[in-house]
C-alpha positions as CSV (number, residue, x, y, z in Angstrom):
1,X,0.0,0.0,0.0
2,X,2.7,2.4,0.8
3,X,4.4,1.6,-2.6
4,X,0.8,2.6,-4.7
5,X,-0.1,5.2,-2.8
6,X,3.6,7.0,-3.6
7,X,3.4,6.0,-7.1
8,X,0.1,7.6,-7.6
9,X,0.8,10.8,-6.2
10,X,4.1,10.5,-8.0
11,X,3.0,9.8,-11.2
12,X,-0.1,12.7,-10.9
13,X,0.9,15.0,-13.5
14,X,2.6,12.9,-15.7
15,X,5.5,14.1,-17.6
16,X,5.1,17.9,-15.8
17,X,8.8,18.0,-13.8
18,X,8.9,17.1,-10.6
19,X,6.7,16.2,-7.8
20,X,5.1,18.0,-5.7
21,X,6.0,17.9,-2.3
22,X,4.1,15.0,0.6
23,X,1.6,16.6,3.3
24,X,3.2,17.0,6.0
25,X,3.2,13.9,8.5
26,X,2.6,13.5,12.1
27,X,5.6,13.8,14.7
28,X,5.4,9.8,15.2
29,X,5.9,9.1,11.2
30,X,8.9,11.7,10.8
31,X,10.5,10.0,13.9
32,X,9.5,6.1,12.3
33,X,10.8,7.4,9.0
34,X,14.0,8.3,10.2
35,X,14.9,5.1,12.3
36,X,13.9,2.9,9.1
37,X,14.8,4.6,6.1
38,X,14.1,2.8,3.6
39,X,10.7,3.4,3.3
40,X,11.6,7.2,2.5
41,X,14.2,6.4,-0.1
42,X,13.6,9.1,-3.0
43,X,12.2,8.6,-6.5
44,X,15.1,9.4,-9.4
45,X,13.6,13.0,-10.0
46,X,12.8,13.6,-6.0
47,X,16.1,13.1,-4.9
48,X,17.9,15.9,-6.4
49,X,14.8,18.1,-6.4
50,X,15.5,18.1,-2.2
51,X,18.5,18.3,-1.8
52,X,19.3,21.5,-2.9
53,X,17.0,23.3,-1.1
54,X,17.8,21.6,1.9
55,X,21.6,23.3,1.6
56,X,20.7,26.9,0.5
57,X,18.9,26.8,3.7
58,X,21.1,26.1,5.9
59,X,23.9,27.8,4.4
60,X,21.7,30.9,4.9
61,X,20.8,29.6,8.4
62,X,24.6,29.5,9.3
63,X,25.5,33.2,7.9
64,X,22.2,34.7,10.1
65,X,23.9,33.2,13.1
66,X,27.4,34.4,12.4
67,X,26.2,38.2,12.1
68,X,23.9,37.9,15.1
69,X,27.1,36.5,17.1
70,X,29.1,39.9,15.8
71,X,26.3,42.4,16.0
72,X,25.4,41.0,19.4
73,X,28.9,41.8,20.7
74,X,29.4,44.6,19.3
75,X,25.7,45.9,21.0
76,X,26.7,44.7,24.5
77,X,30.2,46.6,24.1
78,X,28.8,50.0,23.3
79,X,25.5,48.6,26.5
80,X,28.8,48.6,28.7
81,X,30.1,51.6,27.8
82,X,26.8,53.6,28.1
83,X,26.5,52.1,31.3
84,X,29.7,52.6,32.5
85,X,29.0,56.6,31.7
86,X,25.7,56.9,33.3
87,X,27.0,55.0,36.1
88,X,29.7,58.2,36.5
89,X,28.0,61.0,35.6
90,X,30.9,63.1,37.2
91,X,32.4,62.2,33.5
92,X,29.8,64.6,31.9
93,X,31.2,67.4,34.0
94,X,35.0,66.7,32.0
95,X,34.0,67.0,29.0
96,X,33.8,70.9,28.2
97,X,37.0,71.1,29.5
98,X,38.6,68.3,27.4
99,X,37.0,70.2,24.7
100,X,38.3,73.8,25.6
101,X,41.6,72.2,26.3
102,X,41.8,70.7,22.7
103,X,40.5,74.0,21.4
104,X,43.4,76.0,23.3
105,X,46.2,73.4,22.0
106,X,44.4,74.3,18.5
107,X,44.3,77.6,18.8
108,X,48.4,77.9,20.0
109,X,49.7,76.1,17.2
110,X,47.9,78.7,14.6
111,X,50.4,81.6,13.8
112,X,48.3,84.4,15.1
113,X,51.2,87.0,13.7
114,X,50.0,86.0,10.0
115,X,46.8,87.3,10.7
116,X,46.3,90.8,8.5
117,X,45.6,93.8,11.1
118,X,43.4,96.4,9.9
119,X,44.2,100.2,11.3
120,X,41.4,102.9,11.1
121,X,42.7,106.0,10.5
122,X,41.5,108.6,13.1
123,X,39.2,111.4,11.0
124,X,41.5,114.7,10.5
125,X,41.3,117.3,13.2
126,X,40.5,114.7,15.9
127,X,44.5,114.3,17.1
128,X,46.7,116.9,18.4
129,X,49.6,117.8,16.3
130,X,50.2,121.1,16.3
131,X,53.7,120.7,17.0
132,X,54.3,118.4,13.3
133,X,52.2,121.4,12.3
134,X,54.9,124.5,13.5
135,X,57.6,122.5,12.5
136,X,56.3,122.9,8.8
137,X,55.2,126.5,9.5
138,X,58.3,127.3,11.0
139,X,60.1,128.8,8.2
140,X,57.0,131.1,6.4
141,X,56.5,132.4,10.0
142,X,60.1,133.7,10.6
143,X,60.0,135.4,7.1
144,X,57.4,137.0,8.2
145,X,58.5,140.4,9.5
146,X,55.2,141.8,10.1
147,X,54.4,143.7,13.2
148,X,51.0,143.5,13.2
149,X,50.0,139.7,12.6
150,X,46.4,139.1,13.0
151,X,46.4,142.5,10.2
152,X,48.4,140.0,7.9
153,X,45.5,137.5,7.8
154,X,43.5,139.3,5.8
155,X,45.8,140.0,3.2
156,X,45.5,136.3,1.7
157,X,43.2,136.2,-1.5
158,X,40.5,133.5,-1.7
159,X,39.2,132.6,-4.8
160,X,40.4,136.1,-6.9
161,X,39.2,138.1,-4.1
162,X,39.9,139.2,-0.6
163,X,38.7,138.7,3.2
164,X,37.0,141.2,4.5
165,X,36.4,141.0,8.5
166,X,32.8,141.0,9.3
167,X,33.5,143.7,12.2
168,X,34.4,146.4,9.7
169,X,30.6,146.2,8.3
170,X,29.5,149.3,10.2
171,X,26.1,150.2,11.0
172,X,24.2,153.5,10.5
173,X,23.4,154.8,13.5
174,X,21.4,153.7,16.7
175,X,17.9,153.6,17.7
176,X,16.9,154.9,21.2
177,X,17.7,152.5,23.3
178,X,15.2,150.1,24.8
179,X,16.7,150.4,28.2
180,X,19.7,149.7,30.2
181,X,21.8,146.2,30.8
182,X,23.8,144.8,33.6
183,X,25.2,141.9,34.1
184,X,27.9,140.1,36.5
185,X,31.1,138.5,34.7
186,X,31.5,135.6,37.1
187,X,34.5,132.5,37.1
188,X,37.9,132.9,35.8
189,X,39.8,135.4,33.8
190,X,38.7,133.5,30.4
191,X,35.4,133.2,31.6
192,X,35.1,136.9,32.5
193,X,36.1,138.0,28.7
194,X,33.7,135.6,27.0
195,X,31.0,137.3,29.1
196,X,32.6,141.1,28.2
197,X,32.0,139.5,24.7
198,X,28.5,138.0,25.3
199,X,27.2,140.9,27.0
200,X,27.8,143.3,23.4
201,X,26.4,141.0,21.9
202,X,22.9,141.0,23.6
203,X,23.1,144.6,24.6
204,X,23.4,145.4,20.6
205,X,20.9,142.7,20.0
206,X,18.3,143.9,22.3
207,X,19.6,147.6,21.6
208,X,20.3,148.1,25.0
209,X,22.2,150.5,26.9
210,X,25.3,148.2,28.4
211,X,26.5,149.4,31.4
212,X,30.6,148.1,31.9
213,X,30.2,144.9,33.2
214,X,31.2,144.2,36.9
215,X,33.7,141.5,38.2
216,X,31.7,139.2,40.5
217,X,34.4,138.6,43.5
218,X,35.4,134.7,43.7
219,X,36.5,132.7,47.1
220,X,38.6,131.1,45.5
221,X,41.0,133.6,43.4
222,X,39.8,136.3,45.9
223,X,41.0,138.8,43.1
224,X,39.3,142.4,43.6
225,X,39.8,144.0,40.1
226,X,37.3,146.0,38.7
227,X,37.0,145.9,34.6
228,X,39.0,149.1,34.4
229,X,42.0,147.2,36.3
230,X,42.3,144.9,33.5
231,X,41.4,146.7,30.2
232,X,41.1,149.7,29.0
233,X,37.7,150.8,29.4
234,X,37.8,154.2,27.2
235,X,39.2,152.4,24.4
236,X,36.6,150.0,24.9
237,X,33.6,152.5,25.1
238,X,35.0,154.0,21.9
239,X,35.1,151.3,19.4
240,X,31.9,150.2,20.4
241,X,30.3,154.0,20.0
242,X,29.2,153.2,16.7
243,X,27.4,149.7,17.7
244,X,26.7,149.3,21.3
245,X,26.2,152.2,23.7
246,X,27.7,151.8,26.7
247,X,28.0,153.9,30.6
248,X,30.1,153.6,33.3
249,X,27.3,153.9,36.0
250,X,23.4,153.4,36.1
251,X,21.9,157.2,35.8
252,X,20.5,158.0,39.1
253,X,16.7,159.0,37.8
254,X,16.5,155.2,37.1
255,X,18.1,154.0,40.1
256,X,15.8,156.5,41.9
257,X,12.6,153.9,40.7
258,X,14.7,151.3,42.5
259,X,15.2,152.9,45.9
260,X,19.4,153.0,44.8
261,X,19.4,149.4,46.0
262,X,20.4,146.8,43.0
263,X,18.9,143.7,44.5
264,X,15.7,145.4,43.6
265,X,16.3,145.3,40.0
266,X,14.3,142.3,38.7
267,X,17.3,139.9,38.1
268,X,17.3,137.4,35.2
269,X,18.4,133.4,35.9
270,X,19.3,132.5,32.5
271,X,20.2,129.4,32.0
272,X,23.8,128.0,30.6
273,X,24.2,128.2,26.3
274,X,20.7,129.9,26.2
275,X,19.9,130.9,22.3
276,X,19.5,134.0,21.0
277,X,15.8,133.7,20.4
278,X,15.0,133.3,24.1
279,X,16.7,137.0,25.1
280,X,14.2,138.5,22.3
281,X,10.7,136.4,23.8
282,X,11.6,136.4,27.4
283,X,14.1,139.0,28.0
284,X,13.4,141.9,25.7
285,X,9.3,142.4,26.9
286,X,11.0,142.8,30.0
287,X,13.9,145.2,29.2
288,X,11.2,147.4,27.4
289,X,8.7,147.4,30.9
290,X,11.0,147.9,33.6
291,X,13.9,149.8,31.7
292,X,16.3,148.2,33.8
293,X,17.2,144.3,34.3
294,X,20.4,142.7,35.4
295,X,22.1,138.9,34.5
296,X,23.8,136.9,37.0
297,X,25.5,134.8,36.9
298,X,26.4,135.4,33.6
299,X,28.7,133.1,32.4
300,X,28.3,131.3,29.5
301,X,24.7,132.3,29.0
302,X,24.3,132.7,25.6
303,X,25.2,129.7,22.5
304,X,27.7,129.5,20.2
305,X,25.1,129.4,17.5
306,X,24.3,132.8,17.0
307,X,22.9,134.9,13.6
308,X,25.8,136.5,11.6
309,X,24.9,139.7,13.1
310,X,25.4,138.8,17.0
311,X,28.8,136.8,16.2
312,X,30.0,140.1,14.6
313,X,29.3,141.9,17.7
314,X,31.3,139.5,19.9
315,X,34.1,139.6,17.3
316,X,34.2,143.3,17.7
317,X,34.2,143.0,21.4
318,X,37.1,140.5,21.5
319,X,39.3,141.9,18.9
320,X,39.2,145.4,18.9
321,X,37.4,146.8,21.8
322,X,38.8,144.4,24.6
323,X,42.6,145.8,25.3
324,X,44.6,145.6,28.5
325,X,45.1,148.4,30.4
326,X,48.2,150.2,30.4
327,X,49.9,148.4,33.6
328,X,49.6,144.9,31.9
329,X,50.4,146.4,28.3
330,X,53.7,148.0,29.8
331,X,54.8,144.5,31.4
332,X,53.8,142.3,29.0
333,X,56.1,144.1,26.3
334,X,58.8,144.3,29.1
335,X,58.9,140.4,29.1
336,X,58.3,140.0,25.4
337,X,61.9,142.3,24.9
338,X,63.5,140.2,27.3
339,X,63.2,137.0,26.2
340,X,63.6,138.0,22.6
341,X,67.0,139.4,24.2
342,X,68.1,136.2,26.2
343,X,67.4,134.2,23.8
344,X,69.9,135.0,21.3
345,X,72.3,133.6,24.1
346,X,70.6,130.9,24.5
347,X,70.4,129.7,21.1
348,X,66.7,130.9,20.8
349,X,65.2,128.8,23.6
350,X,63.2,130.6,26.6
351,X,60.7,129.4,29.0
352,X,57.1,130.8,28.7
353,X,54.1,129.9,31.1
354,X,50.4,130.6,29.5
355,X,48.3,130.9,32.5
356,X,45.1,129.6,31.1
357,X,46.6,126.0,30.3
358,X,45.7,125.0,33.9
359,X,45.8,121.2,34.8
360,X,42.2,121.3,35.9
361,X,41.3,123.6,32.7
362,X,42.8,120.2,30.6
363,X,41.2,117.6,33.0
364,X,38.0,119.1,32.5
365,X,38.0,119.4,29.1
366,X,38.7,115.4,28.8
367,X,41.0,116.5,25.7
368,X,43.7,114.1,24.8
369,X,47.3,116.0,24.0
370,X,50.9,114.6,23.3
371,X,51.9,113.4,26.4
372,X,51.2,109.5,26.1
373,X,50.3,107.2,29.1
374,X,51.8,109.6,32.1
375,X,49.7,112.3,31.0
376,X,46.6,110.0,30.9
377,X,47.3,109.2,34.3
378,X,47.6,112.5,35.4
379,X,44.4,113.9,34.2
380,X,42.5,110.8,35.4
381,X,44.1,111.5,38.4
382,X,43.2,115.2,38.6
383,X,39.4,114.5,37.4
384,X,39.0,112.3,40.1
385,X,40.1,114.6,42.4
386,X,38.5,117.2,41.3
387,X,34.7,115.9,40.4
388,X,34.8,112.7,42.2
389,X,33.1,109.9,39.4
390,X,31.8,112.9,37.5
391,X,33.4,111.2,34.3
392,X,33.9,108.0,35.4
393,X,29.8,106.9,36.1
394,X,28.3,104.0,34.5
395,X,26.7,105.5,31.3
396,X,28.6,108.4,30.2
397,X,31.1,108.6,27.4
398,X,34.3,110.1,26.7
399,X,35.3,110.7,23.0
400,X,38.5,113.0,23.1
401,X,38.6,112.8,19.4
402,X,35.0,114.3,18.5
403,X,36.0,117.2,21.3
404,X,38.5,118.2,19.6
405,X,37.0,118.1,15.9
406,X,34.1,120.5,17.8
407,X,36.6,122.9,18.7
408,X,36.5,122.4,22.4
409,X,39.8,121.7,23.6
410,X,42.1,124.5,25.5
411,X,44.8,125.8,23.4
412,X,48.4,125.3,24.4
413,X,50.9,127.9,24.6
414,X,52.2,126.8,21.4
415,X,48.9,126.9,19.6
416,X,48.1,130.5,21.3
């Protein structure tokens, strides 16, 4: 029966290849089949047909269980490591540092001297060299033998014609005046002339009566003079006649109104830089009211920026009306003969001392001159002293270059 019931199933098909494969048997024939084998001896065509699969699988088999064997190892090898770091955290807390420690080894092998430096150039006008400056000047100022030098400056042409000083533009007469100015010239000798020069300015603006402006005494300098100590005050009432009128004293019919007693005079608090456009709304309805009105303090109370015809007027002031008075005129060309006399013995070298180029004058002014780190030192030294953190609080900003391109930095003896 086995024999026909093979030979059927082997035969089904006829001459269609080989046969198909037997349903599968129960776990007691596969075990009878293989203690006894003859009774599952292949056919010609089954043999072969069986075998071949039967190798490709387990050749495949084999190679699955050789990468599982290497990939498992290699898994459990990087498991260890893993573990091994969480296990130590502390490891963690290394690694920035191995990594800026292998960026700083980088970094020192570079050659940093290769790299291409780019210098700005500072913007003209914002460094000091005005000694380069008289060095190249030096010769066309010794040709020069003429005695009157700021005269000289207008000779130059410019552009085929000539400069002509605004102060010469006269005017043709003046109104009646509007009523009478005085004001206090309060701080330093500087200060005091820039308020000589302010003060013709507004009185011609306002076409006031100026009256010559008093000294305000300082605690500090404790210097008494009065303006006719230091100028000449009929040479400066005369080349102001044209332009400004101006009194020695208050006429007593209007001090009369006021009891002779200045503090009753209604006093102006102007404040610092104050434009020009402020003295006509605010200060000329009063002028014109109480005939009378005084400024103090009056430093520095009026801006820079001024119409054409108000800068004239303190250019007239500072040039040609402001002169010293005889005592300093007499002593300063005393001193001027002698060291123009010594210093042909001394192969042209003398010592001069300009009063006004003061240490706290330059450590105020923040300006930056020749005198490399010591001077730095200095003048952060002296403003400390001085102010006390006034230029050294969080916020503010120190640009010696942009002072001096605006035209704020003292001149030195050299540049005066």
């Amino acid at each position: 029966m086995p024999g026909h019931a093979y030979s059927r199933l082997g035969s089904f098909g006829g001459a269609a290849g080989a046969p198909s494969p037997p349903p599968p048997s129960s776990s007691s024939a596969q075990a009878g089949s293989g203690s006894g084998g003859g009774s599952r001896a292949p056919t010609k065509g089954g043999g072969s047909a069986r075998g071949a699969p039967g190798t490709a699988a387990s050749a495949t088999a084999a190679a699955r269980a050789g990468v599982g064997r290497g990939g498992g190892v290699a898994r459990r090898a990087a498991r260890g490591v893993l573990a091994a770091l969480l296990r130590r955290q502390a490891v963690f807390l290394f690694a920035p540092l191995l990594y800026v420690a292998a960026m700083l080894l980088y970094m020192g092998s570079l050659p940093l001297d290769a790299v291409p430096r780019i210098i700005a150039r500072r913007p003209p006008g914002s460094v000091y060299r005005s000694p380069q400056l008289y060095a190249r000047l030096r010769a066309d100022m010794d040709a020069d033998n003429s005695t009157d030098a700021l005269a000289t400056v207008w000779r130059h042409t410019y552009k085929g014609g000539t400069w002509r000083p605004c102060i010469k533009n006269g005017t043709n007469g003046l109104p009646e005046s509007n009523g009478y100015l005085y004001v206090e010239a309060n701080g330093g000798l500087n200060q005091q002339r820039t308020s000589i020069c302010n003060a013709v300015a507004i009185a011609g603006f306002l076409n006031a009566t100026l009256i010559i402006p008093n000294f305000h005494f300082h605690s500090i300098w404790r210097d008494p003079s009065k303006f006719s100590d230091i100028y000449d005050k009929d040479h400066f009432v005369q080349h102001l006649q044209n332009d400004v009128r101006v009194v020695d004293k208050i006429p007593d019919f209007i001090m009369e109104r006021f009891g002779h007693n200045l503090s009753n005079v209604f006093n102006f608090k102007i404040k610092a830089w104050a434009r020009i456009q402020y003295y006509k709304d605010v200060v000329l309805p009063k002028l014109i009211e109480e005939r009378f009105i005084r400024v103090s303090p009056f430093a520095n109370r009026l801006s820079f920026d001024a119409p054409p015809a108000v800068q004239r007027l303190r250019c007239l002031a500072n040039f040609e009306a402001l002169k010293f008075s005889k005592p300093i005129v007499s002593l300063s060309e005393t001193l001027v003969y002698r060291m123009r006399e010594k210093s042909f013995e001394s192969d042209g070298k003398y010592i001069s001392v300009h009063l006004r180029f003061e240490e706290d004058m330059v450590a105020f002014s923040c300006c930056v001159y020749d005198g490399g780190d010591e001077e730095k030192k200095e003048m952060d030294a002296a403003r400390e002293i001085g102010w006390r953190g006034k230029f050294t609080k969080r916020g503010r900003v120190i640009r010696p270059g942009v002072i001096r391109m605006n035209g704020k930095c003292p001149l030195t003896p050299l540049e005066q």
